[in-house]
N, C-alpha and C positions, 0 to 999 in steps of 0.2 A: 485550531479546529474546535467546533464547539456541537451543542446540539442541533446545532443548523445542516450537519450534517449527514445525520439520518433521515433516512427514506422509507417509507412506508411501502413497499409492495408487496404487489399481489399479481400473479403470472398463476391463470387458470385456481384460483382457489388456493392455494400449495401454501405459498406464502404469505404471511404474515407478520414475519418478524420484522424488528426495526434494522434496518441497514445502514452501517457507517460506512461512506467512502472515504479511502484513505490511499496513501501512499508510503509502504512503510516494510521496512526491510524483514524477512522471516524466512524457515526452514522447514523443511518437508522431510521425516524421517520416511523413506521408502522402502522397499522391501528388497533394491539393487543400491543405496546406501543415500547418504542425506544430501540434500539438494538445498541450493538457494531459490531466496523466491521472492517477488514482489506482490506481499499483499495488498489489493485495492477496494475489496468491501468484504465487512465482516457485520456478521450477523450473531447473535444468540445459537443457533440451527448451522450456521456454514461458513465458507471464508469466498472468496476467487482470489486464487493468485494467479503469479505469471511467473511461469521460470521455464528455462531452456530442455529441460527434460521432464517430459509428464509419466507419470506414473498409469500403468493402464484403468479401463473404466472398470469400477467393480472394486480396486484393489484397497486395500486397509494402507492407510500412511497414519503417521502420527505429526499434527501441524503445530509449530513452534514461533511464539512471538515472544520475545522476554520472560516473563514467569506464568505465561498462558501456555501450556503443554495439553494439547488434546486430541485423543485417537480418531478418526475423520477415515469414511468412504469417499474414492471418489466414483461423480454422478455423471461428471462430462468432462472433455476434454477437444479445445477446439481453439487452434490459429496461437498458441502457447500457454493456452490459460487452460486452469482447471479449477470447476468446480468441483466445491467441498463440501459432504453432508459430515455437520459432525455427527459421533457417536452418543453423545448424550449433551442435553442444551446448558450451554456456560450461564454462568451469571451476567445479565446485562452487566453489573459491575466492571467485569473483565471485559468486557470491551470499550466501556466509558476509560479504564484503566489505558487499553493501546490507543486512544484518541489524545489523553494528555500526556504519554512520557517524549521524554525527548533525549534524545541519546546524551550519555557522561562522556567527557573525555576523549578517547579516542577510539571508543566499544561501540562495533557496527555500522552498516552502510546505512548513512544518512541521503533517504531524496528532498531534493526539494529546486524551486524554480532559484535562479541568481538573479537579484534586485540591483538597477542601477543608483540606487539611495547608497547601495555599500562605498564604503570608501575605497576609490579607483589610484592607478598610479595613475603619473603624467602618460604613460606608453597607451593604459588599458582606456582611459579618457578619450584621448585622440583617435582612438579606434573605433570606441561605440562612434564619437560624434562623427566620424567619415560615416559608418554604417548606417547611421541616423541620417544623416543628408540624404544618403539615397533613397532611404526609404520613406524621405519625409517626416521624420520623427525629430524632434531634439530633447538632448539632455538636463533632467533640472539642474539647477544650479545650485554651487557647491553655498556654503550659509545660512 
């Protein structure tokens, strides 16, 4: 992920901050206790994530991505997502910071798409290439 992936909006005036879309595991300290979440755009000003339990509109949380810890209103809430105004504006730094880490070891949920470049068994091969046949696709070749 590079800076190809901020966005400039603007929604009625409001916004202007630079927006990274991302895909990237985080927590939501609430006021009924901490929640997982999937953050998907962050901003200087706010975050949206997506997690299974939203916190009501109005309510103060504090939103958690690695060593980015920051006290956040939320502004909406809708279909599992919630927007986040923060409470006071990060350093663009800190979020060019959650654009390039990438998890150590075996410390949090990692998303991400699965590549058939990876190296397949003889089982997991023959699988895509049936699934490939039908849907017309085929697999590149191993070399």
């Amino acid at each position: 992920m590079g800076a190809d992936n901020f966005v400039n909006t603007e929604v009625g005036g409001k916004r202007g901050a630079k927006r990274a879309r991302v895909l990237l595991a985080a927590r939501l300290q609430t006021p009924f206790g901490e929640v997982d979440a999937r953050l998907r755009d962050l901003s200087r000003k706010g975050a949206l994530v997506e997690c299974t339990t939203q916190p009501p509109v109005g309510s103060e949380v504090v939103f958690m991505r690695g060593s980015t810890v920051v006290p956040a209103r939320v502004a909406w809430t809708a279909g599992g997502r919630v927007g986040l105004e923060f409470l006071y504006l990060i350093d663009e730094q800190e979020v060019l910071v959650q654009l390039s880490k990438v998890p150590s070891g075996g410390g949090g949920e990692r998303f991400r798409r699965p590549g058939l470049n990876e190296d397949l068994s003889d089982k997991e091969r023959k699988l895509a290439e049936a699934w490939g046949v039908t849907v017309g696709l085929s697999l590149p070749s191993d070399g």
